[in-house]
C-alpha positions, -999 to 999 in steps of 0.1 A, spaced: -113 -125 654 -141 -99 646 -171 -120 660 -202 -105 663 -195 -84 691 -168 -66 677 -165 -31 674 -158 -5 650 -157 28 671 -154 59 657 -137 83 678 -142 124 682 -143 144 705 -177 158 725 -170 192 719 -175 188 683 -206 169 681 -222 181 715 -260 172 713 -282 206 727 -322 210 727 -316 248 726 -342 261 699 -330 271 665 -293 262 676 -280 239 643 -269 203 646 -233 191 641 -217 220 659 -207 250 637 -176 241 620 -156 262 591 -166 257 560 -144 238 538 -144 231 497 -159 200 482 -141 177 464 -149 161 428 -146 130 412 -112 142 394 -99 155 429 -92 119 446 -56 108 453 -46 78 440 -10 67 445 17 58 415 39 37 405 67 56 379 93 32 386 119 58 391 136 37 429 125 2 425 139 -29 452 136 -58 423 134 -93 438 129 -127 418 97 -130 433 83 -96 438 88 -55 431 85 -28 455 87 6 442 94 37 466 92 64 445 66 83 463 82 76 498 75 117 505 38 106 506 35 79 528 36 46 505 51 26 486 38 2 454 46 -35 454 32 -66 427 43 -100 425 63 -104 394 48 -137 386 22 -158 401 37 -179 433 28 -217 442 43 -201 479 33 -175 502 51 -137 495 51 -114 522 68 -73 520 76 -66 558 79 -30 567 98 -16 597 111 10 614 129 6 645 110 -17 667 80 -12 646 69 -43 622 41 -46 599 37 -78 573 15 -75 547 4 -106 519 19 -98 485 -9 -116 461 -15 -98 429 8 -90 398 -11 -50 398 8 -27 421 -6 -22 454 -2 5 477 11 -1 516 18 28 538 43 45 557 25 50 587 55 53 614 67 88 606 101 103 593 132 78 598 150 52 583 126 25 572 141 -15 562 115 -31 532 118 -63 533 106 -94 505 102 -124 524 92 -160 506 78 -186 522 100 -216 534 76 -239 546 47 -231 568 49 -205 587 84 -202 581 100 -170 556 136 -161 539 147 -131 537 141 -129 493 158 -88 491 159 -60 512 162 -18 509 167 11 538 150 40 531 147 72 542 111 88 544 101 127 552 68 128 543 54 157 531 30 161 557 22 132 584 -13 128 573 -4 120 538 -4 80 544 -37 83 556 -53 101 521 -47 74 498 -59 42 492 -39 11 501 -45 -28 503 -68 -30 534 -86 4 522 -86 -4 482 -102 17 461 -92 26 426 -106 49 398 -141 39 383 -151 20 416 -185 26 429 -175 40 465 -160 68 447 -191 81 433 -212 72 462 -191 84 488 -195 119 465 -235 112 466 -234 116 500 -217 145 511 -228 166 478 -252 186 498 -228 196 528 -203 227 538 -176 210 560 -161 181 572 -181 173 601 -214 174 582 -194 151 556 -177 128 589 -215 125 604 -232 116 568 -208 93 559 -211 78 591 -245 75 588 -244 56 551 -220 32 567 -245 23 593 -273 22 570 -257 3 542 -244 -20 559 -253 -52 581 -237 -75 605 -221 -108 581 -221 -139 612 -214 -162 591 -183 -145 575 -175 -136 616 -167 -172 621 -148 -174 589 -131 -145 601 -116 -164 630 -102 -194 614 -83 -170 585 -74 -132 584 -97 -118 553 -88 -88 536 -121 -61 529 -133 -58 493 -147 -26 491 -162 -41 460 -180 -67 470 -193 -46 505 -213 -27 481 -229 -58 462 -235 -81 493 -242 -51 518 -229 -67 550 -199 -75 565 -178 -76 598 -160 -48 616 -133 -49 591 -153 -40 566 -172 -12 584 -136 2 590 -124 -2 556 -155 13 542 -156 42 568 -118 48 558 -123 48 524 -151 76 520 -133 100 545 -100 92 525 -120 99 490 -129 135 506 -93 143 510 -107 141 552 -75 122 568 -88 83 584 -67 60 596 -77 20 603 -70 13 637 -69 -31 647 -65 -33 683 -78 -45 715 -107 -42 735 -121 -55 770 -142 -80 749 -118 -90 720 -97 -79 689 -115 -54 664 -116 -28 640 -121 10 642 -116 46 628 -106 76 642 -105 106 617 -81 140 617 -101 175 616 -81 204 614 -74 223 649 -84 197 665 -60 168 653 -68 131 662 -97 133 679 -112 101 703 -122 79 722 -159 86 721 -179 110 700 -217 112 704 -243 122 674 -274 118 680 -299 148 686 -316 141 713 -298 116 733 -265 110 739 -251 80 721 -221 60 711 -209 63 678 -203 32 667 -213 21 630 -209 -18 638 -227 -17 669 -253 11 658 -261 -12 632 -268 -43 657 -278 -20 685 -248 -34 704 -236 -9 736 -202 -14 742 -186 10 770 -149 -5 776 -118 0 769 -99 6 736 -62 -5 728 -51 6 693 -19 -20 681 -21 -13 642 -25 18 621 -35 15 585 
């Protein structure tokens, strides 16, 4: 899992970032203008206790269900595994619960009745059902779960991505001058982590956006995560994609610009020649031209 030749591919459309050698003609395309965001501007999601599932072993609070998440903490540290289990319909997604400080996990799968679940570990890889709540979610809009943090794309107030991610768009007009800088930082910042790539297939590691900026390398993950993050702080809707691709399972992005919507598979940014973009392989100089299957949305 996330070896070295996995991928993080962000995904838009040609039209938007067509390359052209026409004289005087500006590079990205021309797109609206579009207000900057400050520090005090970032969304962070809450926790005001007012609809709380209470559990022995763990809270989830769904207050905020009208914007795509819901907070949930361990109420006391747990010799045994805690997982909160998400559904809707056919739909699953399991999540670790291993921190006492409220965590945000989102509501990705639309309007509906949603089952959360507290599930403690039996033995191995073995759960109980610990407590369980239906919900009913209408979100405000359907890209609100993907403009706030949440536990694979953590950031909180003070943290260092905040301020950078505003370092490096402070200069532009619109999102796709902010999309194609911050793409670019990723790239940049960032190197290839092989030895955490093998550690990578022998347990499922979480991305500390944290340490990313201390240790400057990671895997795909943490391209992803990062990528996520920065669009996310610019109030620019991401989402974290894990799926499948012709070589193995990765990470990737794909980003929502208005009146266009989600834009993919392939988006090309470079001046003069046409070429992938692809933070994880830019940085490794990696061409990868298959196939991409999307499974999870985060």
């Amino acid at each position: 899992m996330f070896k070295k030749i996995s991928i993080i591919a962000m995904t838009l459309s040609l039209c938007l970032f067509g390359c052209s050698k026409e004289p005087g003609k500006e590079y990205p395309s021309q797109y609206p203008d579009s207000p900057s965001y400050q520090i005090d501007d970032i969304l962070y999601p809450e926790n005001p206790g007012t609809h709380v599932l209470k559990s022995q072993v763990a809270n989830v609070d769904y207050s905020h269900t009208d914007l795509g998440y819901v907070m949930a903490y361990l109420n006391q540290k747990s010799d045994v595994k805690i997982k909160i289990k998400i559904s809707k319909g056919e739909q699953k997604y399991f999540y670790d619960l291993t921190s006492q400080q409220p965590i945000a996990f989102p509501l990705q799968m639309g309007n509906g009745d949603y089952l959360i679940s507290v599930l403690k570990q039996y033995q191995g890889n073995d759960y109980y059902v610990e407590k369980t709540q239906k919900i009913q979610v209408e979100l405000q809009n359907e890209l609100t779960p993907y403009l706030y943090p949440n536990q694979l794309v953590d950031y909180q107030k003070g943290d260092i991505i905040t301020t950078k991610s505003m370092e490096v768009v402070k200069d532009d007009t619109n999102d796709l001058q902010r999309i194609k800088d911050i793409y670019n930082y990723v790239v940049d910042y960032l190197s290839y982590d092989d030895n955490k790539a093998v550690e990578a297939t022998k347990k499922y590691i979480i991305p500390n956006l944290q340490e990313l900026f201390v240790e400057k390398k990671g895997i795909c993950f943490d391209y992803a995560s990062m990528m996520t993050a920065m669009l996310r702080i610019q109030h620019i809707p991401a989402r974290l994609i894990c799926g499948n691709t012709d070589i193995e399972y990765h990470a990737w992005v794909e980003v929502y610009l208005e009146g266009q919507g989600w834009v993919n598979p392939d988006i090309f940014v470079d001046e003069k020649t046409w070429t992938r973009m692809d933070p994880t392989f830019a940085s490794s100089k990696f061409d990868y031209n298959g196939q991409y299957e999307a499974v999870y949305y985060y």
